[in-house]
C-alpha positions as CSV (number, residue, x, y, z in Angstrom):
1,X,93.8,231.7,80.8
2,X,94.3,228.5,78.4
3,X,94.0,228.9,74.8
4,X,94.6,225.7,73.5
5,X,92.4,225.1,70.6
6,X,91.9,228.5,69.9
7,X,92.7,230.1,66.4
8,X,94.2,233.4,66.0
9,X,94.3,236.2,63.4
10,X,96.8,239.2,62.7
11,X,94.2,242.3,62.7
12,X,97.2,244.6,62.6
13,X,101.2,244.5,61.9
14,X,104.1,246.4,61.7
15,X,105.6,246.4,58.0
16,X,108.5,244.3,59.0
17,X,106.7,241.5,59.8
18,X,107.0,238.2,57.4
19,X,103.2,236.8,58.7
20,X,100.3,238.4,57.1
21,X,96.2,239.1,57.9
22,X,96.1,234.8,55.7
23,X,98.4,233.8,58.9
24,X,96.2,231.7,61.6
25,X,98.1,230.4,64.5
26,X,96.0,227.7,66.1
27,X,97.3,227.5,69.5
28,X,97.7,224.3,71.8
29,X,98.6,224.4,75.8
30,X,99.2,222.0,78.2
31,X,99.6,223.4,81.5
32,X,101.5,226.6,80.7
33,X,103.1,225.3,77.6
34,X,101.5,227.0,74.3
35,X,103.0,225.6,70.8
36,X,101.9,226.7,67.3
37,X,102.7,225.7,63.8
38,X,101.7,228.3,61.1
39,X,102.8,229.6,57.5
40,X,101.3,232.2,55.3
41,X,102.1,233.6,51.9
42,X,105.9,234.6,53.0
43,X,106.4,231.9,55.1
44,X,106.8,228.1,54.2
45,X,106.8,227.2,58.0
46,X,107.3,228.6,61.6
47,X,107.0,227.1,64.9
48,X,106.3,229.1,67.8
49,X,106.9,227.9,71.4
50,X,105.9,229.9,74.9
51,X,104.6,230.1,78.5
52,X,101.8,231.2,79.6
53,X,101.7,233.7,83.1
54,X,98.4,232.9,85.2
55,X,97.3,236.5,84.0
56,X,97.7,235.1,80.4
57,X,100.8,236.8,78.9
58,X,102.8,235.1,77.0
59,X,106.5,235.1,76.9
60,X,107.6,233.2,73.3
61,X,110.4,232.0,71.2
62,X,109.4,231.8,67.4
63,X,111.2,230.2,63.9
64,X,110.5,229.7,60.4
65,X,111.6,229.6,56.8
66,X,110.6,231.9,54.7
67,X,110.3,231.9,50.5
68,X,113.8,233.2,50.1
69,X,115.2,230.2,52.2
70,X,116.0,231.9,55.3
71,X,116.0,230.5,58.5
72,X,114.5,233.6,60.8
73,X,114.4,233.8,64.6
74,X,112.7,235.9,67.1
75,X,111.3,236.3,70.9
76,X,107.7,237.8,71.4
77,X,105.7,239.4,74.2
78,X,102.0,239.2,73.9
79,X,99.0,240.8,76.6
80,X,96.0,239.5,76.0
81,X,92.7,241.5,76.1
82,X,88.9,240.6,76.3
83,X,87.0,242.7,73.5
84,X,83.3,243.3,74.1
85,X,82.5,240.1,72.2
86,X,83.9,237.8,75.0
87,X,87.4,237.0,72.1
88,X,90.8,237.3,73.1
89,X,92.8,239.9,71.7
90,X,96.6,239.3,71.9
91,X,99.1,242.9,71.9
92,X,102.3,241.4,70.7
93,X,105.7,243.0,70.9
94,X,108.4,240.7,69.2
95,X,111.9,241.3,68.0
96,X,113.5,239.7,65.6
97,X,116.9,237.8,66.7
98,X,118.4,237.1,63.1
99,X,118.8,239.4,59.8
100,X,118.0,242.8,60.9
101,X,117.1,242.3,64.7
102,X,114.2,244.9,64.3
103,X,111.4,245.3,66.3
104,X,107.8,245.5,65.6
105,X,103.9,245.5,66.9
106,X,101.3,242.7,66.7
107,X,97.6,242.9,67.1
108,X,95.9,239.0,67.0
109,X,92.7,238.4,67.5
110,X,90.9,235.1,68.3
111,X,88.9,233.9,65.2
């Protein structure tokens, strides 16, 4: 699966999150590289950098700063999914590795 180019939405998030339903990630991959650059009403930028399995899960690292200054770390899982339309739809499980270290659940899908 490549998804470079292709722009993503949060459809559904676990309170704890700091992105928000504004949040797109527009994702770029060359070979099995994926990067993303995003922000969103709590967030005044975050970088996001994974690989891409040949069944199209991603393993990622992600960072940003957020309104209150802080500089906040985390690893996420995603599984991706075709819906009936033919769009991707990414099942995220991420944990936070800075402030509280919670964990949380993602739904993106592909704009």
């Amino acid at each position: 699966m490549n998804y470079n180019n292709k722009r993503f939405r949060p459809i559904d998030l676990t309170e704890n999150a700091e992105v928000s339903s504004d949040t797109v990630f527009e994702y770029k991959q060359i070979g099995n590289i994926l990067t993303s650059e995003y922000q969103s009403d709590q967030i005044i930028t975050g970088h996001l950098i994974g690989i891409v399995s040949k069944d199209g899960t991603i393993e990622m690292r992600y960072h940003q700063v957020n309104k209150k200054g802080e500089l906040m770390t985390g690893i996420c899982f995603s599984k991706p999914e075709l819906t009936s339309t033919g769009k991707i739809r990414l099942h995220e499980n991420w944990q936070w590795t800075s402030g509280d270290k919670s964990s949380g659940k993602s739904i993106l899908e592909e704009l």
